[in-house]
C-alpha positions in Angstrom: 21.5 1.1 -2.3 18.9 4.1 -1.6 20.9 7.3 -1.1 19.6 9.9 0.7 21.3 13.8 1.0 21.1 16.6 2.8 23.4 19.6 3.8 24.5 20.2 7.2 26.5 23.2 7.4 28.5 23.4 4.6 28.6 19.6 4.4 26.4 17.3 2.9 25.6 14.3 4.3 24.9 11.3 2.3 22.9 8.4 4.3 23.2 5.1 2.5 21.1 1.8 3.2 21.8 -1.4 2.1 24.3 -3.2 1.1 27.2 -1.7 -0.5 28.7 -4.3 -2.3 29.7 -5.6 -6.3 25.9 -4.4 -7.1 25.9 -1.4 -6.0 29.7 0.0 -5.7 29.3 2.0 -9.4 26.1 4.1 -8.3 27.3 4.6 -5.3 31.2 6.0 -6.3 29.2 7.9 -8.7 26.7 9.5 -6.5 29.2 10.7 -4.0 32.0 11.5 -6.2 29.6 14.2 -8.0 28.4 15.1 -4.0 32.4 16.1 -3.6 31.7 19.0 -6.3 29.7 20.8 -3.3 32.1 20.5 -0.5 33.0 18.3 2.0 30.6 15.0 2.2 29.9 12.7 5.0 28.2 9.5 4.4 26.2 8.7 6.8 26.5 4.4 7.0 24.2 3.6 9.9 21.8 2.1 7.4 24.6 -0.4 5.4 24.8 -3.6 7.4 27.5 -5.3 4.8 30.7 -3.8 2.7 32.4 -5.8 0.5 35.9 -5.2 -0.7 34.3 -3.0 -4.0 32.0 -0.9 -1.1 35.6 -0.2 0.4 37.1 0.5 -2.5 34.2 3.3 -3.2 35.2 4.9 -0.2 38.8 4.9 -1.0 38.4 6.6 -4.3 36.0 9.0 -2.8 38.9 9.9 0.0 41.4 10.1 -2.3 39.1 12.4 -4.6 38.2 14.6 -1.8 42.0 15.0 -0.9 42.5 15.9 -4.8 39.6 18.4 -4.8 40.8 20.4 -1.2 38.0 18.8 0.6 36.9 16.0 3.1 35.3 13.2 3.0 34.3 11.1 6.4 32.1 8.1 7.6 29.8 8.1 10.5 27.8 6.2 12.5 29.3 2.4 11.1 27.3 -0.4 12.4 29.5 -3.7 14.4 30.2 -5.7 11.5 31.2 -2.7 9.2 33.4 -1.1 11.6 35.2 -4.6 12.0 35.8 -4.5 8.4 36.7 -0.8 8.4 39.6 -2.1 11.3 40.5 -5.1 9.7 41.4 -3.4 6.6 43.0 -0.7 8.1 40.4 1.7 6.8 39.6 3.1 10.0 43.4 5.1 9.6 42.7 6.1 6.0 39.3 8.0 6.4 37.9 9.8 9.4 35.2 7.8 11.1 32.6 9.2 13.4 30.6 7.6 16.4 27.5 9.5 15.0 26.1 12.1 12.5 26.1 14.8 14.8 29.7 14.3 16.1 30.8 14.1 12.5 28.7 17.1 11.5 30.1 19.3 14.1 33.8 17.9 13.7 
């Protein structure tokens, strides 16, 4: 999972690519976990093509964490297959999606 980060406003918008799966679940909570220190975080998924149930559970914690910390945390720009698992979980309720990054940077 390559991670990529820049700020946008006073967000900062992490753009993962790859798989986010049993691999690469720990990195990844820990990456944006420590991104939440700055502010609200958006990660940016147009580059992850699969999610397992540890991806999802990576973005749970991060929500919740956000929610703990006074911020936000969002998703944009989720590719077919992820979005289905996003709605088939119910995940799509939990944490704000976006269609793209520039509708979730200006939200």
């Amino acid at each position: 999972m390559q991670i990529t980060e820049h700020r946008a406003g006073n967000a900062t918008v992490a753009a993962l690519e790859g798989r986010l799966d049993t691999a690469t679940a720990p990195a990844t909570e820990e990456k944006l976990l420590a991104l939440l220190d700055s502010g609200p975080v958006i990660a940016d998924m147009e580059g992850v093509r699969y999610v397992s149930s540890a991806g999802l559970r990576v973005l749970l914690k991060t929500a919740k964490q956000a929610k703990n910390k006074g911020t936000t945390f969002s998703v944009c720009a989720l590719q077919p297959a992820v979005r289905e698992v996003f709605e088939i979980s119910g995940f799509d309720k939990i944490i704000p999606n976006h269609a793209t990054r520039a509708e979730a940077t200006n939200a």
